[in-house]
C-alpha positions in Angstrom: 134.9 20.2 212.7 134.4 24.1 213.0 131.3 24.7 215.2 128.2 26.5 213.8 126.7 29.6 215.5 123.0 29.2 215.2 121.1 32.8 215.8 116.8 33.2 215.9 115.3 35.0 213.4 114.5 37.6 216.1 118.2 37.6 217.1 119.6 38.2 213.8 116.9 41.1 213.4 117.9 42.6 216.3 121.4 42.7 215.3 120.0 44.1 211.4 118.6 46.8 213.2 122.0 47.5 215.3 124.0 47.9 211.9 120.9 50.8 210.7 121.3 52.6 213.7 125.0 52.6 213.3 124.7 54.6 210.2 123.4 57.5 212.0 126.0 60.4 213.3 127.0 59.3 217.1 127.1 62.9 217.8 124.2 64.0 216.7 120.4 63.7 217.7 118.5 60.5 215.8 115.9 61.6 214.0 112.1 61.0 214.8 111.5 58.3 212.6 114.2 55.9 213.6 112.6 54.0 216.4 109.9 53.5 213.7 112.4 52.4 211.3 113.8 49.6 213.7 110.7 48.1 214.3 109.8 47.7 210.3 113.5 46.2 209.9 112.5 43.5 212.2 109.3 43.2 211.2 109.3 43.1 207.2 113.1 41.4 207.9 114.4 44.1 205.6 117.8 43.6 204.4 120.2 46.0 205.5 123.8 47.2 204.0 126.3 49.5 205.5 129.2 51.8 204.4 131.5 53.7 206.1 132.4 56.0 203.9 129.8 58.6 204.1 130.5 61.6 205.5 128.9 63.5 208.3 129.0 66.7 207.8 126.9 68.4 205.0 124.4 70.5 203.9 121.4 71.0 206.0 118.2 69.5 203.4 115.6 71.6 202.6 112.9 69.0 201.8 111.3 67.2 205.6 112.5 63.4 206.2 109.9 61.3 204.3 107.3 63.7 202.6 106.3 64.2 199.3 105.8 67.7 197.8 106.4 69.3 194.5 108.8 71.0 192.6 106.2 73.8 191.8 106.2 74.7 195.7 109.8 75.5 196.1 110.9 79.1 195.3 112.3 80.2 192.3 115.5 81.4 192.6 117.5 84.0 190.0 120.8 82.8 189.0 121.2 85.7 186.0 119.1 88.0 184.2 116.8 85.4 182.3 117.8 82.3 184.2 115.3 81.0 187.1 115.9 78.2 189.3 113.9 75.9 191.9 116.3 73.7 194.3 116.3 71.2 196.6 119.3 69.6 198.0 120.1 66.7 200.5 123.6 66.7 202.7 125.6 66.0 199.7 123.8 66.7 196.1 121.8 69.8 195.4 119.8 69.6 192.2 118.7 72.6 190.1 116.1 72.7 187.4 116.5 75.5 185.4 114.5 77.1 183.1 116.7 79.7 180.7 114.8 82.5 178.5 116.4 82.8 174.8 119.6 83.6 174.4 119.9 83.6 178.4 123.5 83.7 179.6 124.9 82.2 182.3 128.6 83.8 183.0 131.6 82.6 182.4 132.8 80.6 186.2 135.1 78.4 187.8 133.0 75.6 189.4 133.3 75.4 193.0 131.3 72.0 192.2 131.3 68.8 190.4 128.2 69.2 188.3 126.4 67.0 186.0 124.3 68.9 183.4 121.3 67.6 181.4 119.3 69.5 178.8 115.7 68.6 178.9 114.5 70.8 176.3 115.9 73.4 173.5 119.4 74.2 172.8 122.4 75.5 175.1 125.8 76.8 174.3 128.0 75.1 176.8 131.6 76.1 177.6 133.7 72.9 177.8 137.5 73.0 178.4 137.7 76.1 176.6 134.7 75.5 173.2 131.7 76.6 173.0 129.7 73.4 172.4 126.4 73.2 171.0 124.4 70.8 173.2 120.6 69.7 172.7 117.3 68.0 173.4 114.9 66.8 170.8 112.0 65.3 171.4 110.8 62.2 169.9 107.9 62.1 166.9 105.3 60.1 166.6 106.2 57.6 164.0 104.1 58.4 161.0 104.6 57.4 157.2 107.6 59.6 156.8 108.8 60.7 160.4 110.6 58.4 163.4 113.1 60.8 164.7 114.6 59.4 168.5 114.7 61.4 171.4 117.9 63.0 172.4 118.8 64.1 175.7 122.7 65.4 175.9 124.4 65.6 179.0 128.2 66.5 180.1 129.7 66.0 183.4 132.5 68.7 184.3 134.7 68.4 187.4 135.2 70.9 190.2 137.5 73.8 189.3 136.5 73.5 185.3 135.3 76.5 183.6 131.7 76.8 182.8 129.5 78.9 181.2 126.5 78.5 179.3 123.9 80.3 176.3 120.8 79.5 175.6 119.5 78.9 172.1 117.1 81.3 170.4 114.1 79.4 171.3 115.4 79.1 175.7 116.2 76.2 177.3 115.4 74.0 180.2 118.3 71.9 181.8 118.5 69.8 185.1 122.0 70.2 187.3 123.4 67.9 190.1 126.2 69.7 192.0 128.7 67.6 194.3 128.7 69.0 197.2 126.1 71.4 197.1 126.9 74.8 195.9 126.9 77.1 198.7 126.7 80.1 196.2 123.2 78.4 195.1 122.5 77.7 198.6 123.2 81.4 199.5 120.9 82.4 196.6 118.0 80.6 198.1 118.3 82.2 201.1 120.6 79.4 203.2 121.9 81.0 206.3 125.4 79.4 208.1 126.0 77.1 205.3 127.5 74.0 206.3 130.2 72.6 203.5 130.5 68.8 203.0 134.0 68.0 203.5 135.9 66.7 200.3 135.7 62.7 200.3 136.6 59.9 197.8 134.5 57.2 197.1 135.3 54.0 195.5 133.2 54.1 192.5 134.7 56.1 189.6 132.4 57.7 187.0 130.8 56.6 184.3 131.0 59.2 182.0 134.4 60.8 180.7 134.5 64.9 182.2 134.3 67.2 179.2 132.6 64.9 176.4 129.3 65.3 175.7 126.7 62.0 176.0 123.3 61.6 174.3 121.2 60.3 177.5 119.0 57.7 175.3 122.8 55.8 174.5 123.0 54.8 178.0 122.4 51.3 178.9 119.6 50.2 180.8 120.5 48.9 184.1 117.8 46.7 185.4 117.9 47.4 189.1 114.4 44.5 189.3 112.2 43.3 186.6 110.0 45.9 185.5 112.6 48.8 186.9 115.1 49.7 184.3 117.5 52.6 185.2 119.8 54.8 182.7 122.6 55.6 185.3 125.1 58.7 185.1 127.6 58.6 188.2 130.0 61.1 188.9 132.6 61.2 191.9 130.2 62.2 194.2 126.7 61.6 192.6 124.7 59.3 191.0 121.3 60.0 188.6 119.6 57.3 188.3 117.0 58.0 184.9 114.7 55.1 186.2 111.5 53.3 184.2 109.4 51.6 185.9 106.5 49.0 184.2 103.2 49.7 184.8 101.7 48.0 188.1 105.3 47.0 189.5 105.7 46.9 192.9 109.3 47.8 194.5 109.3 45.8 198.0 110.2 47.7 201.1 113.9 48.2 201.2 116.2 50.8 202.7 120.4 51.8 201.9 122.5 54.3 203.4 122.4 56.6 200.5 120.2 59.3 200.7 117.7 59.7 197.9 116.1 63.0 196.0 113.7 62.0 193.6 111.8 63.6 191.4 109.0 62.2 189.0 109.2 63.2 185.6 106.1 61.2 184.4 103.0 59.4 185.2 102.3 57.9 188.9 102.9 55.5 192.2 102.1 55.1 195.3 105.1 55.7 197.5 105.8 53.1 200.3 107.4 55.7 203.0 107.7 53.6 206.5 104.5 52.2 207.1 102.3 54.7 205.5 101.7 55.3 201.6 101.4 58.6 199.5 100.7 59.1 196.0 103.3 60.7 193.7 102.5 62.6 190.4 104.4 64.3 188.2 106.5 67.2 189.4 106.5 65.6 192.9 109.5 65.6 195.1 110.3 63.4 197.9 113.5 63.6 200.2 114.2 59.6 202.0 117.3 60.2 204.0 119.5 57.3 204.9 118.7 54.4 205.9 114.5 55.1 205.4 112.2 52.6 204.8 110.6 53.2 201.6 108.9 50.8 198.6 106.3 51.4 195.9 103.4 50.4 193.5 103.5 51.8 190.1 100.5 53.1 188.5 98.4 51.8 185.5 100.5 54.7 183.8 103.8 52.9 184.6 106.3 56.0 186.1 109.6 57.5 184.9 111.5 59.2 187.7 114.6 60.9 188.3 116.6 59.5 191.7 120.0 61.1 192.4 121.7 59.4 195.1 124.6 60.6 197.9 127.1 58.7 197.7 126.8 57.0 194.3 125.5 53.1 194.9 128.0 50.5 194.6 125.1 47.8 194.3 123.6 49.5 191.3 127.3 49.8 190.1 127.5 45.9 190.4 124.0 45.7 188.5 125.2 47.8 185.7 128.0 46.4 185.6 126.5 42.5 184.7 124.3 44.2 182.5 126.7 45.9 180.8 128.8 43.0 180.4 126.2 41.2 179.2 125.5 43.7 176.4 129.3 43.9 175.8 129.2 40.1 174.9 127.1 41.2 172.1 127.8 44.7 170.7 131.4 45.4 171.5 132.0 48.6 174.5 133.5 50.7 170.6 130.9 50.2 168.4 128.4 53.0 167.4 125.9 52.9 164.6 126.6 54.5 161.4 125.3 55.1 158.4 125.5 52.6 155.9 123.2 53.9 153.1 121.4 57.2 152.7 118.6 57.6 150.4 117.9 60.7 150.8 120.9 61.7 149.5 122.7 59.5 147.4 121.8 57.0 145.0 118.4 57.0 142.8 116.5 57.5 146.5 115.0 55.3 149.3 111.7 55.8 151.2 110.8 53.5 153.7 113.2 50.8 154.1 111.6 47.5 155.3 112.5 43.9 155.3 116.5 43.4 154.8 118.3 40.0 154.3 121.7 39.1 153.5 122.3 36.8 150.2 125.4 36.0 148.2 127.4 38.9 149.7 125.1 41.9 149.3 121.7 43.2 151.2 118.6 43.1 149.8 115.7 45.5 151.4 112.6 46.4 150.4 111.6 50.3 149.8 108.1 51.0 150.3 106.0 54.2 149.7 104.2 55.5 152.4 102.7 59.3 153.0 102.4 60.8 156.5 99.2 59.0 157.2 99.9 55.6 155.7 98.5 55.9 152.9 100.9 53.3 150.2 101.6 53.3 146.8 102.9 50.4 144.9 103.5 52.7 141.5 106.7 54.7 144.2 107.9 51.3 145.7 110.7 49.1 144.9 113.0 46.1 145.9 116.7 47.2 146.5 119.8 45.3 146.2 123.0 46.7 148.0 126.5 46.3 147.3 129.2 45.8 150.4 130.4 49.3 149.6 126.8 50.9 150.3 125.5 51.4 146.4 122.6 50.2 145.8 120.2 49.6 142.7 116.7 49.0 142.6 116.2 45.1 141.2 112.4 45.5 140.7 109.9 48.3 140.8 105.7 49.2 140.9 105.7 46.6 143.5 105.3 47.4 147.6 107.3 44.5 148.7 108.0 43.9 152.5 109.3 41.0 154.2 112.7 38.9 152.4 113.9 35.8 152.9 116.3 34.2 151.1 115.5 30.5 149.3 117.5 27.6 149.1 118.1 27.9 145.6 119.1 31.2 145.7 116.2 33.1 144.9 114.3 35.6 147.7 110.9 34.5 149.1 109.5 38.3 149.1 106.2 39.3 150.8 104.0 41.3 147.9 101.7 43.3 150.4 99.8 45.3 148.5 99.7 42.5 146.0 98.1 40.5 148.7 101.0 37.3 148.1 104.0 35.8 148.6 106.3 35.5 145.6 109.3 33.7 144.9 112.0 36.4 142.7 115.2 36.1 141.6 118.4 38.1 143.1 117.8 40.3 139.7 114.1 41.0 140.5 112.4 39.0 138.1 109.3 36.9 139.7 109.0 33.6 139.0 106.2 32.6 140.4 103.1 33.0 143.3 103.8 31.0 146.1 100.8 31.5 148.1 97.9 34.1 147.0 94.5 32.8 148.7 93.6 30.7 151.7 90.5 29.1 151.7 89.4 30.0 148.1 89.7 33.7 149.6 92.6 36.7 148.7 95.3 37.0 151.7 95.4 40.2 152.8 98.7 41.7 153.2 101.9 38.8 154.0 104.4 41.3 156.0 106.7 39.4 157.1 108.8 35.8 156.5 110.9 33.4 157.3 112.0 29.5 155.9 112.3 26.2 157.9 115.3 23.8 157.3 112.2 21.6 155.4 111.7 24.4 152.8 108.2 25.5 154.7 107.8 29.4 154.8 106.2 31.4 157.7 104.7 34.5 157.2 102.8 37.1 159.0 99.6 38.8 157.5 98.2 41.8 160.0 95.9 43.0 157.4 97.6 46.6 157.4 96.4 47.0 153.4 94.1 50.4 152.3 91.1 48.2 151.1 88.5 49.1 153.5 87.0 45.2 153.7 89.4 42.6 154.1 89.2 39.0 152.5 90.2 37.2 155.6 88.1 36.8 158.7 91.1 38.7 161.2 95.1 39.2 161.5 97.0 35.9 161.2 99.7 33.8 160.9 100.4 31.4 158.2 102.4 28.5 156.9 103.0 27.0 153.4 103.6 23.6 153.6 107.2 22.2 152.1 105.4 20.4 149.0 102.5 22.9 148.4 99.4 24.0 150.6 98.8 26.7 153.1 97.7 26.7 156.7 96.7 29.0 159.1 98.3 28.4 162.2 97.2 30.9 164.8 93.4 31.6 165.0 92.1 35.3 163.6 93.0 38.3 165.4 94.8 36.0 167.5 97.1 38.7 167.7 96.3 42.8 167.6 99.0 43.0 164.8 101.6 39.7 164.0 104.3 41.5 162.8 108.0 40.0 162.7 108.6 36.1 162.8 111.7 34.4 163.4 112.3 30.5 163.8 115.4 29.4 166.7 118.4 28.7 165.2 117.0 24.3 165.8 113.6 25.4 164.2 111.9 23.8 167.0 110.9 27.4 168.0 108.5 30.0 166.3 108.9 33.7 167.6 106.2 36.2 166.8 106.1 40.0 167.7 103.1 42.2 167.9 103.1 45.9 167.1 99.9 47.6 168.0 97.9 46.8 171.0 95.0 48.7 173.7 94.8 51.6 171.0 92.5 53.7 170.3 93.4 53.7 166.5 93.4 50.2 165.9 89.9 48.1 165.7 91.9 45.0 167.4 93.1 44.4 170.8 94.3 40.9 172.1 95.9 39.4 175.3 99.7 39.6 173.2 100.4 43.1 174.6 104.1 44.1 174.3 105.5 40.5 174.2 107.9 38.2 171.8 106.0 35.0 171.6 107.4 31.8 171.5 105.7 28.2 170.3 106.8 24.9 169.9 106.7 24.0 165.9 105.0 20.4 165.3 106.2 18.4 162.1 103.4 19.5 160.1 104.6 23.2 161.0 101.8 23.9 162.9 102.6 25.3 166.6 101.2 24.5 170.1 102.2 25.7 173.8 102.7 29.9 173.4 104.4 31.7 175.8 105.2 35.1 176.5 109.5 34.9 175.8 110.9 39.0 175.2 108.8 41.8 176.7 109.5 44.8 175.1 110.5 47.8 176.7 107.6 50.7 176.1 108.4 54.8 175.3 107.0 56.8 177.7 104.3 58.0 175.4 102.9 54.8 174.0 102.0 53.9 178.5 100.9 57.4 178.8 97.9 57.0 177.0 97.7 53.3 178.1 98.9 51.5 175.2 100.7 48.5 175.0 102.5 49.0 171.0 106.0 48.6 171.3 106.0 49.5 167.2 107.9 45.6 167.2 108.7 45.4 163.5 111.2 43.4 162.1 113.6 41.0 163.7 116.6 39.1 163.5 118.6 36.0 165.3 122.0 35.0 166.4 123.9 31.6 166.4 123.4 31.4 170.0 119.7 32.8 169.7 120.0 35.6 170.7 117.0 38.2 169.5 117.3 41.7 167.7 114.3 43.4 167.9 113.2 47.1 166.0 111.0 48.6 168.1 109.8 52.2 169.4 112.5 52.5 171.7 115.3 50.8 169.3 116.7 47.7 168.3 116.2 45.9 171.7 118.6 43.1 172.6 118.1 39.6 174.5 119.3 36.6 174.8 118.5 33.3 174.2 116.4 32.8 177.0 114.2 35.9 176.6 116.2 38.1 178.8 116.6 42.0 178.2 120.4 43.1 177.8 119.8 46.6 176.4 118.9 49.0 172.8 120.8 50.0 170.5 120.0 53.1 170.0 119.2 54.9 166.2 119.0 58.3 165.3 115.7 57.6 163.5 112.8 55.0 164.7 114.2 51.1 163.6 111.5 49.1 161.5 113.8 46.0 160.8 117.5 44.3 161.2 119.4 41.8 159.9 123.4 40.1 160.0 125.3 40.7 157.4 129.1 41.3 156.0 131.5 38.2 155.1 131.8 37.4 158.5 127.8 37.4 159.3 129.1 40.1 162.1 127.2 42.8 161.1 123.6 44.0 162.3 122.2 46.0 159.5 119.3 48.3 160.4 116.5 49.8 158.1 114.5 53.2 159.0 112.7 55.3 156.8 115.6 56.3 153.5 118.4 55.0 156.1 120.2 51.7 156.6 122.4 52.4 159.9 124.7 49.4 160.6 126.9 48.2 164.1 129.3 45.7 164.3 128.9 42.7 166.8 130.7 40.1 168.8 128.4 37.5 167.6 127.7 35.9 164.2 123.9 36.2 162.9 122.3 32.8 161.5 122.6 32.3 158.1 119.8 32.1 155.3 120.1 30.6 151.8 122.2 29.0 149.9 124.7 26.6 152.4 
């Protein structure tokens, strides 16, 4: 029997802090804060991890150990006529935030750097491997009636010794760059005297990105470094941006690594944990946390978005992206990308707002509702579409602002009539055969958005009351279920939720998933305790459902938690075999699994309102927005409506 080596707490804390220290240069002076540092190791028992891989030459940084101060403060530097600069660098990664007048140029160069590019807004012209390449940011719009374009963000990585050389658009530019090492023509710029040059090293973690292609930022993955902290990560062979999100009023416990850290935030606020003392960040702010520093955080009620670029690039975030992406993977294979399916702004008799798709008898069936800028619908402009494999489509019934679809039993759609304040049973060929619910207690519904069927032949649907009569018939925003033989129950109480929206039943029916699209707004007379959340509740044998819980939270834009929001814009939603959820949202069609648990977006170049599987195989994830249907293939199969 091998014998066990039993160590105290304060033993093995000891030896913790041993391992930190080691991490410091033997040759050179430790730094002022270290002796603090040890005693926070042993007293917060922080968790410590090594490498010995970082170099210890470098740079010297020109941000103090520990404290925060803005980008605002730091010179500007001139890099070309038109073309101002503010830097700040550690020992290994100098970042550059430039700001470019129009038509700005930066000369043609051979890099003496590895440098990853971002363009934050405007256009440039950059020069890779030999083309002029039009590269840009767009911002994202407000989704309105008629507008939900995404963000876009684009971003290349080119390798020491490539040519660069860059024009800006008509209208400037601003862009971010991370050099690897630091550039010590930058640094000589900014008024660096006996520049010291990192000496060339390789470190086990290759990059992410391929050198010389050009990425959209908002397609990278989400890496969720803790709950509430998800992180779009760019690595290169000697940096790493981490793009991080963090939820409003998360707390990141103390921690240190033996990377050093720049960071920057980009939007709203914390409180940063530095050693044992705390000071607020805003945007703009800079803070410099050299290796191995204690550091930690509270997010504000703003929630924060921050940019951290990290010497040398993390293998532990590596490992967490590379679960997540795996993850992800098992659902949307690593070579699919959205495409477009069906445009209705250019081909065929025209689409406006697409809403509502299902799959039936081998073609999708959608709804295309009117809507101006303000919301403002029109029955007389909509229609219900019907679309064949090859991407033609038809309009099966018109002067009707139909919504939700769900396909029957017998072959016929179950079709929410919003404007027409029912729920209507229509053939594949549009023609209505009958109401199937129109009033609830001898009163009009208001508006039935959305719908789905139970294996009984009950129907669910969602009514959140978004209708242009002024006075509504019903007492608040509800949920509803008409029983199997006839008869219709409300089954969650009135304004219950800010705005039920989607509705999906598990692939057992013993669960009932409800989303919610607007909540804490200013522009919307309801608030409620649903927030950005999937809901999930056990369905009794009446249909009726008991025991909510909060399953999916939904991943917020940056605007909505600016002004303190909590609308994720959840629309429509579909389900896998294994279900798995597929929510269109704000930020995309956002992914999880069975048990609630994020694995990423899929990102569309215009805002998402609904989805569903489709295609012979069920294989397919269609997606509706605005005149578009955009489409992915998948690794899973989607659950099956109608006809068996």
């Amino acid at each position: 029997m091998r014998k066990q080596h039993i160590f105290s707490a304060a033993v093995v804390s000891v030896l913790l802090a041993v391992a930190v220290l080691a991490s410091f240069p033997a040759c050179s002076k430790k730094p002022a804060w270290a002796a603090k540092n040890d005693h926070l190791i042993v007293d917060l028992k922080i968790a410590v991890r090594t490498r010995d891989d970082i170099p210890r030459r470098g740079a010297v940084p020109n941000l103090a150990d520990g404290v925060v101060t803005s980008l605002s403060s730091l010179p500007e530097v001139s890099l070309a006529s038109g073309v101002k600069a503010r830097m700040y660098w550690g020992k290994g990664n100098l970042v550059a935030w430039l700001t470019l007048d129009p038509d700005a140029i930066i000369p043609k160069e051979t890099l003496p750097a590895e440098r990853i590019m971002v363009v934050l807004k405007g256009e440039v012209s950059q020069l890779i491997s030999g083309k002029n390449v039009i590269m840009r940011a767009v911002p994202r719009d407000e989704p309105d009636g008629t507008h939900g374009r995404m963000p876009k963000n684009e971003f290349v990585l080119l390798e020491k010794s490539a040519e660069n050389a860059l024009q800006a658009g008509a209208t400037g530019a601003e862009i971010v760059e991370v050099y690897w090492p630091a550039r010590a023509d930058y640094l000589d710029k900014a008024g660096v005297k006996n520049i010291r040059e990192a000496p060339a090293t390789k470190f086990p973690i290759a990059p992410t990105v391929w050198p010389g292609t050009v990425y959209d930022l908002n397609d990278v993955p989400f890496t969720e470094l803790q709950p509430g902290a998800n992180s779009r990560l760019i690595s290169g062979n000697g940096a790493q941006l981490s793009f991080l999100r963090m939820d409003p009023g998360m707390d990141f416990a103390a921690h240190l690594h033996p990377e050093e850290q720049l960071m920057c935030v980009l939007r709203g606020a914390m409180n940063e944990l530095i050693q044992d003392g705390v000071a607020p960040m805003k945007t703009g702010d800079l803070l410099y946390l050299p290796a191995p520093m204690v550091h930690g955080g509270k997010v504000g009620e703003l929630g924060c978005d921050v940019l951290d670029v990290f010497f040398p690039p993390r293998p532990d975030y590596m490992a967490k992206k590379f679960d997540r992406g795996e993850a992800f993977k098992a659902v949307i294979p690593a070579d699919s990308k959205v495409e477009i399916f069906v445009d209705g702004g250019k081909n065929g008799p025209g689409l406006t707002f697409n809403e509502g798709p299902k799959w039936l008898n081998g073609k999708l069936y959608l709804s295309s509702m009117f809507f101006d800028q303000k919301w403002n619908g029109d029955p007389k402009k909509s229609v219900t579409v019907e679309v064949d494999p090859d991407g033609n489509y038809r309009y099966i019934s018109k002067r009707l602002q139909t919504n939700g679809l769900m396909p029957l039993a017998d072959g016929n759609l179950a079709v929410c009539d919003m404007f027409g304040h029912r729920v209507i049973e229509m053939t594949a060929q549009g023609k209505i055969v009958k109401a199937l619910a129109s009033t609830y207690e001898g009163k009009s519904l208001d508006g039935p958005n959305d719908i789905v069927t139970d294996a009984k032949g009950g129907i669910y649907f969602t009514d959140p009351q978004f209708t242009p009569e002024a006075k509504k018939y019903q007492p608040g925003r509800a949920v509803y279920y008409i029983k199997p033989g006839g008869g219709l129950l409300r089954i969650t109480p009135p304004n219950d939720f800010a705005m039920p929206n989607g509705i999906l039943l598990s692939p057992d029916g013993k669960r009932l998933f409800i989303n919610n699209t607007y909540d804490n707004e200013s522009f919307w007379n309801v608030d409620s305790n649903k927030d950005n959340w999937v809901w999930a509740y056990d369905v009794n044998e009446d249909g009726t459902v008991k025991n909510p819980e909060k399953f999916a939270r939904l991943v917020l834009t940056p605007e909505v938690t600016e002004r303190l929001g909590r609308s994720s814009g959840a629309d429509g939603m579909t389900i896998d075999e294994n279900g798995g959820l597929y929510v269109a949202t704000y930020m995309g069609v956002q992914v999880f699994n069975s048990k609630g648990e994020f694995l990423g977006i899929i990102n569309t170049p215009t805002y998402p309102v609904s989805c569903c599987f489709g295609g012979d195989d069920m294989k397919t994830l269609f997606m509706v927005s605005y005149d578009k249907v955009y489409r992915i293939k998948t690794n899973v199969k989607g659950l099956k409506y109608g006809p068996k």
